[in-house]
C-alpha positions in Angstrom: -11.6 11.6 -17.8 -9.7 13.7 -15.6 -7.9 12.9 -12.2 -9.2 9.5 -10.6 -8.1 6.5 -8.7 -6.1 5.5 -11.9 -3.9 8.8 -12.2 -4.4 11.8 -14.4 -6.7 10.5 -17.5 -6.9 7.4 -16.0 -3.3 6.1 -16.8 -3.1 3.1 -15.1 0.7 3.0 -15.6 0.7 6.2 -13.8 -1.3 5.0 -11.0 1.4 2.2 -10.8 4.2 4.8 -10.9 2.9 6.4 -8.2 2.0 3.5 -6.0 5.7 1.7 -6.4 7.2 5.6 -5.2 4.9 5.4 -2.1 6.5 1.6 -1.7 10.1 3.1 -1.6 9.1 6.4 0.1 7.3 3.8 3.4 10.1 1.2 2.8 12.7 4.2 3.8 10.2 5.0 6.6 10.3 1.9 8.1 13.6 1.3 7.7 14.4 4.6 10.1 11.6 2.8 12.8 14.3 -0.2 12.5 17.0 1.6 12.8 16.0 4.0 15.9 14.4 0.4 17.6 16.9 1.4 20.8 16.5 4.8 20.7 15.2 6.5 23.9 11.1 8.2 23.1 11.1 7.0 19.8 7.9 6.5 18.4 7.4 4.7 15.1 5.7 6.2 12.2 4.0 5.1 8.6 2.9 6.3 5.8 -0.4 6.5 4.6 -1.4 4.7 0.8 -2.2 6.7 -1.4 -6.0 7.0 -1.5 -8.2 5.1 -4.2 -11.8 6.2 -4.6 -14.6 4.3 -6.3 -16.5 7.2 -6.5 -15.0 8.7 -9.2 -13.2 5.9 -10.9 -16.5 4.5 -11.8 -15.5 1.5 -10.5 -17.5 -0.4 -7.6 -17.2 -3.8 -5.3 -20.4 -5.2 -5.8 -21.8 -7.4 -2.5 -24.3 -9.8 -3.6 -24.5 -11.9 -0.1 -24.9 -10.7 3.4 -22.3 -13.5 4.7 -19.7 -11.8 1.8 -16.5 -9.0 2.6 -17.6 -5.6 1.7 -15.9 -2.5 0.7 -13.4 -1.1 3.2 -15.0 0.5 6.2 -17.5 -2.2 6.1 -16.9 -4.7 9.2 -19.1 -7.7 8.4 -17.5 -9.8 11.1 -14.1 -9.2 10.6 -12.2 -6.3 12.9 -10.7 -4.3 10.4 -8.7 -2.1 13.4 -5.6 -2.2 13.5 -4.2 -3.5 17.2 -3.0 -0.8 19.6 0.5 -0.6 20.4 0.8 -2.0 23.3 4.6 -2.6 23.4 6.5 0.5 25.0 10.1 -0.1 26.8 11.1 1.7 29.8 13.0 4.3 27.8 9.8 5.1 26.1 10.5 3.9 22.5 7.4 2.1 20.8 9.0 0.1 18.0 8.3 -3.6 18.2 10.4 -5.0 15.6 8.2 -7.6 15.1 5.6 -5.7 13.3 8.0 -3.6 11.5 9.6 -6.9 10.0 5.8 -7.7 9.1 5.4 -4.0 7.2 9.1 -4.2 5.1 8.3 -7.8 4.0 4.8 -6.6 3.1 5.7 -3.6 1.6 8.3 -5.7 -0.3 5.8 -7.8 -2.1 3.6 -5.0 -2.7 6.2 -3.1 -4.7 7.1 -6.4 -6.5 3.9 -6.4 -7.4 3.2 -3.7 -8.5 6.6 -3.3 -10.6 5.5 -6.7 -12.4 2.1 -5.0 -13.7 3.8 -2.1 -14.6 6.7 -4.2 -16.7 3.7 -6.3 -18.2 2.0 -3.3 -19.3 5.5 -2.2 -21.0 5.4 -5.3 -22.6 1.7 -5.1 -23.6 2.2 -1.3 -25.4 5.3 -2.6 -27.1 3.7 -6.0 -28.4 0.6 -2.8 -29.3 3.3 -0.9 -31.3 4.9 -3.7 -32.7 8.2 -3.4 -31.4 7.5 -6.5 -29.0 8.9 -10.5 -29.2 
């Protein structure tokens, strides 16, 4: 298996890797939005996740009712669009502070989470090797 939505060979402790960089490399992003929040024409900026297909990971959602969530880009009732910016000050900057407190403490637990799976698969190839307990 080559390249897929779990790294190179499917390593899923690469695919973690990779995830927790894009957590530190948004959390420095935001953390400029924060920073420049009374800076004249400054408009705030994000990163975009790294993208996971199902195409080639061989790996699908599976939606057995019409009244149940679907795969991304699928509505089924819920707005999935993100709301406009709608906050601008005089001076022209567009960060609302709010929302970028939402992103950090969101981006936060994503990276915690994601550093826990990759520690417990740590612990799961050591225990495998039989250097673990």
């Amino acid at each position: 298996m080559s390249g897929n939505a779990l790294g190179n060979g499917g390593n899923l402790m690469q695919a973690l890797k990779t995830r927790m960089h894009w957590h530190q490399s948004r959390q420095k992003v935001l953390s400029e939005n924060v920073a420049n929040a009374d800076s004249p024409g400054f408009r705030p900026m994000d990163l975009k996740a790294p993208a996971i297909g199902t195409a080639s990971s061989g790996v699908s959602l599976a939606q057995t009712s019409a009244g149940h969530m679907g795969p991304s880009g699928q509505r089924n009732g819920f707005d999935t669009a993100k709301a406009p910016r709608f906050e601008v000050t005089p001076n022209g900057n567009g960060v609302n502070l709010e929302d970028e407190m939402m992103k950090v403490a969101q981006n936060q637990s994503d990276y915690q989470l994601a550093a826990s799976l990759y520690s417990k698969g740590l612990g799961l190839m050591k225990i495998a090797i039989g250097k673990g307990r």
